[in-house]
N, C-alpha and C positions, 0 to 999 in steps of 0.2 A: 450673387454674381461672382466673389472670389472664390467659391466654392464651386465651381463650373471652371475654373482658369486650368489649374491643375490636370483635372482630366482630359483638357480638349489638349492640351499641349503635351500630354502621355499619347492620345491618339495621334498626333498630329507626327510626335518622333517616331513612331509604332512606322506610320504610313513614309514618311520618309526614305527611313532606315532599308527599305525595300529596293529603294533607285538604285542604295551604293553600295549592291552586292556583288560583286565581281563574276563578270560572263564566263562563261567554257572558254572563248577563245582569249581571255583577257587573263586568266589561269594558264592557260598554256603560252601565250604569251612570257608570261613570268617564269613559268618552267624551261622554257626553251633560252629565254636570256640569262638565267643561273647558270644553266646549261657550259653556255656559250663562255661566261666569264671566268666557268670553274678552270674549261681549258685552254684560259687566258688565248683566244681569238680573235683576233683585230684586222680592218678591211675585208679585203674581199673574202678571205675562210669567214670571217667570220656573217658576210652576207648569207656567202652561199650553207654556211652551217644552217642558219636560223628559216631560211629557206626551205630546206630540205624539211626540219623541224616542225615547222606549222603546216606544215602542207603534210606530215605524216597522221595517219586514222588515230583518234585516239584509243587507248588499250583497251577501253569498255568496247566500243566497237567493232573492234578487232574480233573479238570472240562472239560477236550476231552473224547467226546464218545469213545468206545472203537469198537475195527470195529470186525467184526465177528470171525475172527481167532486169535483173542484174549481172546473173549468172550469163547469159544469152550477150547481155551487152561485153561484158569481159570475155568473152569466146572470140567475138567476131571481131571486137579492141583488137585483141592479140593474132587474130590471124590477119587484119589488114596490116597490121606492123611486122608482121615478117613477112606481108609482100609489099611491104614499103611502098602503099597507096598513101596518095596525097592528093589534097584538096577536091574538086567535084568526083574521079574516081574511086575517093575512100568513101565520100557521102554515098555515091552510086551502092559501093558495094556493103557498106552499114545495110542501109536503107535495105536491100536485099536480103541481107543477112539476118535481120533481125524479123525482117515478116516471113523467110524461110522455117526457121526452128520452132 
């Protein structure tokens, strides 16, 4: 029986140790607060810094093509914003837009 303790509680930290590996967004989180600290940011800069930060693509992403129905959705994004549609006639002309192309 002591000779069973040892290995179940090697599996047991094995299987744990998996919970407490830090996310993608929990990395960038930390990256984006260094960030923040390095250029000493405080209140509101330092909101809208961390703001801007987590909500930017990360760099692995950055460089994946983008596949069609993404392409098609950012086309039609940018031309309803430079006709400054809003609400049901930005949806109208999405909607339009992307069964068009």
């Amino acid at each position: 029986m002591k000779m069973l303790r040892a290995p179940l509680l090697m599996v047991g930290l094995l299987l744990c140790s998996q919970g407490f590996a830090a996310t993608a967004q929990q990395n960038k989180m930390t990256t984006c607060n260094a960030d923040a600290t390095a250029k000493s940011l405080k209140g509101d800069e330092r909101k809208a810094f961390m703001s801007t930060c987590l909500k930017a693509a990360p760099v692995a992403d950055a460089a994946k093509p983008m596949t069609p129905q993404q392409e098609k959705m950012k086309t039609c994004n940018a031309t309803a914003a430079t006709q400054a549609l809003t609400g049901d006639a930005r949806k109208i002309f999405m909607s339009d837009c992307l069964k068009n192309k």
